[in-house]
N, C-alpha and C positions, 0 to 999 in steps of 0.2 A: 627621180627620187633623191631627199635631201640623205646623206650617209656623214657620221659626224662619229669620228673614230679618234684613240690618241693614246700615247707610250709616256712613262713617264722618264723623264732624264737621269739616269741612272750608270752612264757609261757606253763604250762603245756597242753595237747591235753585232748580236752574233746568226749563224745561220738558223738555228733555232725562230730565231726572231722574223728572219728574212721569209721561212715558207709557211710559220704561224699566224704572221700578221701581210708584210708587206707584199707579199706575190699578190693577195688576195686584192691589196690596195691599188694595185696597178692596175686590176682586171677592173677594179671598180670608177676608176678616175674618167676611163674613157666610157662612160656609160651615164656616170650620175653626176649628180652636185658634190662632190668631197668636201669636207672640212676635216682636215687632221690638225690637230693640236698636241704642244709640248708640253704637258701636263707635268707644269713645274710644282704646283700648288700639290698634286698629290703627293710629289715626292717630299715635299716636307711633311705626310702623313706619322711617318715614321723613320727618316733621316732628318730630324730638325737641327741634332746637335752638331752635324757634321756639312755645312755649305760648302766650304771652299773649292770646291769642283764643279758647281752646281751650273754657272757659267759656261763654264770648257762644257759641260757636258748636253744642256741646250744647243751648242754649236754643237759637236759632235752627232746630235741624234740629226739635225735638219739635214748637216754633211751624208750622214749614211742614208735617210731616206731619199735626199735625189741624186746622188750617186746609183740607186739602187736601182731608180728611175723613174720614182713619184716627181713628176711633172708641173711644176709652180704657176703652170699656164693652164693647166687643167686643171688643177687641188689648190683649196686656201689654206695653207701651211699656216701655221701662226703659233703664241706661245701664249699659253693659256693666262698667266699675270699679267700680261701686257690689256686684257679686255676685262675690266674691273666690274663692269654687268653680271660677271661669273660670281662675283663673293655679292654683289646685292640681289642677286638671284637668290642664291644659297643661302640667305638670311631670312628672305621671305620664305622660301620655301620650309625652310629650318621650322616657322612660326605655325605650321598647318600640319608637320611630320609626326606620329603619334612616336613616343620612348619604344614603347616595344616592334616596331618595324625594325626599328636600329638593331635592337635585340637579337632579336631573329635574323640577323644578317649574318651568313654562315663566315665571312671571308676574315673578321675578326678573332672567334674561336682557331681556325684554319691553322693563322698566320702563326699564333700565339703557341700552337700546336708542333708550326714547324721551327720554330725558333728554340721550345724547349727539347725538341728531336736534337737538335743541332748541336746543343749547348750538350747532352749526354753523352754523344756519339764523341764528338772532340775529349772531352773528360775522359770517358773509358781509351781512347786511344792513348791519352798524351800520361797513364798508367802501364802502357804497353799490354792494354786489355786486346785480345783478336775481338772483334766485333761483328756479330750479325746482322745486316743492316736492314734488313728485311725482318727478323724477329724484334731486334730492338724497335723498332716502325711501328709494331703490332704493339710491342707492351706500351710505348709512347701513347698512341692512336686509345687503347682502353684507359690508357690513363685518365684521357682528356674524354671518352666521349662514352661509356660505360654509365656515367652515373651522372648528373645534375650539374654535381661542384666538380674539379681535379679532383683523384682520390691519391693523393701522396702515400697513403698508407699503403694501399695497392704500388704503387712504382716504384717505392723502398723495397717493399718482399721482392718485386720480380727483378729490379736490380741487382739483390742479392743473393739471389741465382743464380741471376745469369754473369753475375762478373766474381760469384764465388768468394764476395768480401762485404760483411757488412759495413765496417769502417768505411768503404767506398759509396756504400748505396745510401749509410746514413748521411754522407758528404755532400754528397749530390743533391739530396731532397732537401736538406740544407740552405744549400744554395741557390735552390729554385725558389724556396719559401722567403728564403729573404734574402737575397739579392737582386739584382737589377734585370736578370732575362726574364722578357716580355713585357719589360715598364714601360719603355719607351712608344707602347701603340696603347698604356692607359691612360690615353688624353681624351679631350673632345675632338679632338683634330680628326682621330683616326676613328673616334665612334661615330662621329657626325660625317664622314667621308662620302657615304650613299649619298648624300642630300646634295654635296658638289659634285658628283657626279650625275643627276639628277639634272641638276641646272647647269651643267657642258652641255648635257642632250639636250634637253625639253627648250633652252634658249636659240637652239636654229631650227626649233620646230623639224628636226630630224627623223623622220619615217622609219629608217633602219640602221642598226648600229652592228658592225660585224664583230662576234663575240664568238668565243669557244664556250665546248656546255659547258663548263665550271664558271661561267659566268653571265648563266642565265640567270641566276637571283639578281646579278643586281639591275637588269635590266628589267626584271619587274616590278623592283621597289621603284625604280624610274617610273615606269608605267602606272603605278600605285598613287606615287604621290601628283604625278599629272592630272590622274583622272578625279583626287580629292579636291585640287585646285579647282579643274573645272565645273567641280558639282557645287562646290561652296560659293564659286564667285560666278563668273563664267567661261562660256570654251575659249582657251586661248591656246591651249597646249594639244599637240597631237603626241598620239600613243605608240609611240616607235618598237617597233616587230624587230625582236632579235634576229641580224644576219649570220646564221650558224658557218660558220669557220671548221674545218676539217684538219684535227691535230697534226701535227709533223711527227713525222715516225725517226726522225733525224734526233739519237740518243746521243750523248758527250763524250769522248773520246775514250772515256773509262767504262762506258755499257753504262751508265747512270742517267737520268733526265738531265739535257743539257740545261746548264745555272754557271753562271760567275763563282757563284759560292764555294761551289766543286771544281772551279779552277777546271774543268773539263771542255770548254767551248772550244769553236774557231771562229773568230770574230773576220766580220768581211774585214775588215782592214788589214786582216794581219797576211805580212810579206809571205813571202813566197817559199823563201828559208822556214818561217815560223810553219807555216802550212808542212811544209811537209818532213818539218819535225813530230809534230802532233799527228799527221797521221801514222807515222812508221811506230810510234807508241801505243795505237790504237789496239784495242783488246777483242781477237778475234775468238774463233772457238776456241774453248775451252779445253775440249778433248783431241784436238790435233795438236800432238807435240810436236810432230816433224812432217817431213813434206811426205811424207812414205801412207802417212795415214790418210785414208779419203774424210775432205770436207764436210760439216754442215751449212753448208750456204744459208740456210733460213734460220739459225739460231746465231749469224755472224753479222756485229753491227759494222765490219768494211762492207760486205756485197749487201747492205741496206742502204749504205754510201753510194754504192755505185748504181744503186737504181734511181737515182735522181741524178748523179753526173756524166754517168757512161751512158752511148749510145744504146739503144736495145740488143744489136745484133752480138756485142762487146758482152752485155751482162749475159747473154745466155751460153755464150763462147767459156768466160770465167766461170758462169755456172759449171756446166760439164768438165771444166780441167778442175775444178775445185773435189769434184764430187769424186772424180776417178787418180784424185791424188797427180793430177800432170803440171799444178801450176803452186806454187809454194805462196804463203801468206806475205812476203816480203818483195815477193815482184807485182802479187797483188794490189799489196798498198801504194807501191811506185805508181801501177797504174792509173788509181784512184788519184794520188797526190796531180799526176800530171792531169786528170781532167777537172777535181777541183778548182788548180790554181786556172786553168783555160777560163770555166765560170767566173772565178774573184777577179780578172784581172781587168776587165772594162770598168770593173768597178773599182778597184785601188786605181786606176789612172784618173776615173773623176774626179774621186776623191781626193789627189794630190791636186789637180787644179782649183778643186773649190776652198783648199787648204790655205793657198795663198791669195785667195779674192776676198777678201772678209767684206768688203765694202759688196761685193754681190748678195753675200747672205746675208746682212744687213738688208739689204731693199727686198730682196722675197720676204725675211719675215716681219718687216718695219710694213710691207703692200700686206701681206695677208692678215695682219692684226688691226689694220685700216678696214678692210672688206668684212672681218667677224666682229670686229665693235659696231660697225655700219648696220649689219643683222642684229646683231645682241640691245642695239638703243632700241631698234622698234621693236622686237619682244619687248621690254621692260617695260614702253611707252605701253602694248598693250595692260600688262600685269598692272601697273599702277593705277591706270585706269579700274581694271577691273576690280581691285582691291578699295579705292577710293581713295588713294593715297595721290595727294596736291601736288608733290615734285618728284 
C-alpha cells in the first residue's frame, strides 16, 4: 500500500508530535510504500511574512524524524519545493476545484477561530484580567460559529461580562474589526491550500494517508476532487482511504493541549537538564496540597506520563502509593523525569551525530526528492495526457 504523509517545518518536533504522527510512521514504513514529505509550501500558508528559519527548520524536522527512527532506506523522505509537479499539479487541479468546496472547508474558519481565541486571552491577561479559559473558549467558539458572519456585537456584551469593563471589551472588538488578527490566512494561498494538498496525495496515487478525525474533511476534499478529475477526463487518480491515527493523550506540561504556542511542550531534543526542569513544573492534582493527602491518579497529567514511560509493574506500584498518600508528587516526578530522559536519549545522541553530518542529510533528502519527482513526472505525464494538454 502507497501511504504518503507530511508535517510542515515549523520548529523542533515535540512528544505530542512523536506519538501523534511518528510512532504510527514507523509502524508503517516497515509494512508499506512511505512517502513523507517537508511540507515547506504549506508552511508559507500562513507564515509567509516570517522565512528566516524556514531553512534550519527543514533540517531540523528531517533531523528529528530519523533520529526518531524513520528509516531513509525504507521511507522516501523529501521536501515538498524541491518536486515542482506538486505546484503544476495544484494548478490543474485548482482549474476543475468548484469555490464552494474551498468554502466549506472547516480548517479555515477553525484556524481563524483559534487565532482570535488567542489574541483575547493574551489582551485580558496583559490587563491583569484572571481569565477562564475554558468560558472565554465558549464565548469565542459562539462568537465565530452561532450565526453565519462573526457576531461582534455578541463578543463585545459577553466580553463585558466577563472582564467587567466595557472600555476593555469595546477595545478588543476593535481591534479584531480592524486590525491585522486573522489577515494573514486572508489569501489565496491559505484558501486554495486543500487543492495542494490534494495534489501531495493524488500525485503518488496514494491509497492511504494517516490522519487524525479532525482531519478527515480534508481528505475528502482530496477524494472529491480526484474523483471530478476522473469523471471529466479519465481515471488516473486513486481514492485514498483515510488512515485513522489514535490521538495522544500526552497534555503540555501545564495540563493544556500540548502547542509551541503555550510554551508547554518537551521537545525530543531537549537536554536532560531542560527535561526535567519541565517536568518538576508539571501540574499535578489539583486537590493534593501536601503529601498527607491521598492522590487522584486519573485526573493527574504526571501518572498519564508515566503510562507511556514507566514500565507497567512501576505504574501500578505509583498508582497505589499515590492513592494511599505513600509517595509524594516530587519524587513522583523524579521518577518520571528519569524514565523520560531513558526514552529521549537514543534519540538526543542521533541527533547530535546527524547535527554535524550535513553532507549526509543533504543525500537522504537531495535521493528522496530524486525518487518522488521520478513518481510525480509519470503522474503528470499521465494528467496531461488525459487533459490533452501537448507539454
Amino acid at each position: 500500500m502507497v501511504i504518503v504523509s507530511g508535517m510542515r517545518p515549523t520548529g523542533k518536533l515535540h512528544l505530542g508530535h512523536y506519538f501523534g504522527v511518528i510512532k504510527n510512521w514507523l509502524n508503517l514504513q516497515n509494512t508499506d510504500e512511505c512517502f513523507f514529505f517537508v511540507a515547506d509550501w504549506h508552511a508559507l500558508t500562513n507564515k509567509y511574512k516570517d522565512t528566516k528559519d524556514l531553512k534550519d527548520n527543514i533540517y531540523d524536522l528531517v533531523i528529528d524524524w530519523i533520529s526518531s527512527g524513520i528509516d531513509p532506506s525504507k521511507s522516501t523522505i523529501f521536501v515538498q519545493s524541491a518536486v515542482k509537479e506538486h505546484a503544476e499539479l495544484t494548478l490543474l487541479l485548482g482549474m476543475i476545484t468548484p469555490k464552494s468546496w474551498l468554502e466549506l472547508n472547516p480548517s479555515y474558519k477553525d484556524l481563524k477561530f483559534n487565532l482570535f481565541f488567542q489574541y483575547v486571552r493574551d489582551f485580558l491577561l496583559g490587563k491583569n484580567i484572571k481569565v477562564d479559559e475554558d468560558k472565554l473558549r465558549q464565548i469565542v467558539y459562539d462568537t465565530f460559529y452561532h450565526k453565519k458572519d462573526i457576531d461582534f456585537e455578541y463578543l463585545e456584551k459577553s466580553l463585558m461580562d466577563f472582564s467587567a469593563s466595557d472600555n476593555i471589551s469595546k477595545e478588543i472588538v476593535f481591534n479584531l474589526k480592524e486590525g491585522d488578527i486573522g489577515k494573514d490566512i486572508d489569501t489565496f494561498g491559505f484558501f486554495g491550500y486543500p487543492v495542494l494538498m490534494a495534489a501531495d496525495i493524488l500525485i503518488y496515487k496514494a491509497q492511504a494517508v494517516p490522519v487524525g478525525e479532525d482531519q478527515l474533511p480534508h481528505i475528502e476534499i482530496t477524494r472529491e476532487i480526484g474523483r471530478r478529475f476522473n469523471h471529466l477526463y479519465k481515471p488516473v487518480f486513486i481514492e485514498p482511504k483515510a488512515l485513522l491515527t489514535e490521538s495522544p493523550k500526552l497534555l503540555g506540561t501545564d495540563g493544556r493541549k500540548m502547542s509551541k504556542s503555550y510554551g508547554n511542550t518537551i521537545a525530543l531534543s531537549d537536554s536532560e537538564e531542560e527535561v526535567n526542569k519541565k517536568v518538576l513544573s508539571m501540574k499535578t492534582d489539583t486537590q493534593r496540597i501536601k503529601k498527607s493527602i491521598p492522590g487522584r491518579p486519573e485526573v493527574c497529567n504526571v501518572y498519564t506520563y508515566h503510562t507511556y514511560f514507566t514500565d507497567k509493574n512501576t505504574v501500578e506500584e505509583i498508582y497505589q502509593k499515590c492513592t494511599t498518600a505513600q509517595i509524594g508528587c516530587i519524587e513522583c516526578k523524579k521518577i518520571l523525569a528519569e524514565n523520560l530522559n531513558r526514552f529521549l536519549t537514543p534519540i538526543r545522541e542521533k541527533r547530535r551525530e546527524l547535527e554535524k553530518d550535513k553532507e549526509y542529510l543533504d543525500k537522504i533528502i537531495i535521493q528522496g526528492n530524486e525518487k518522488a519527482r521520478e513518481v510525480a513526472k509519470k503522474t503528470m505525464k499521465e494528467v496531461k495526457e488525459a487533459m490533452g494538454l501537448m507539454f
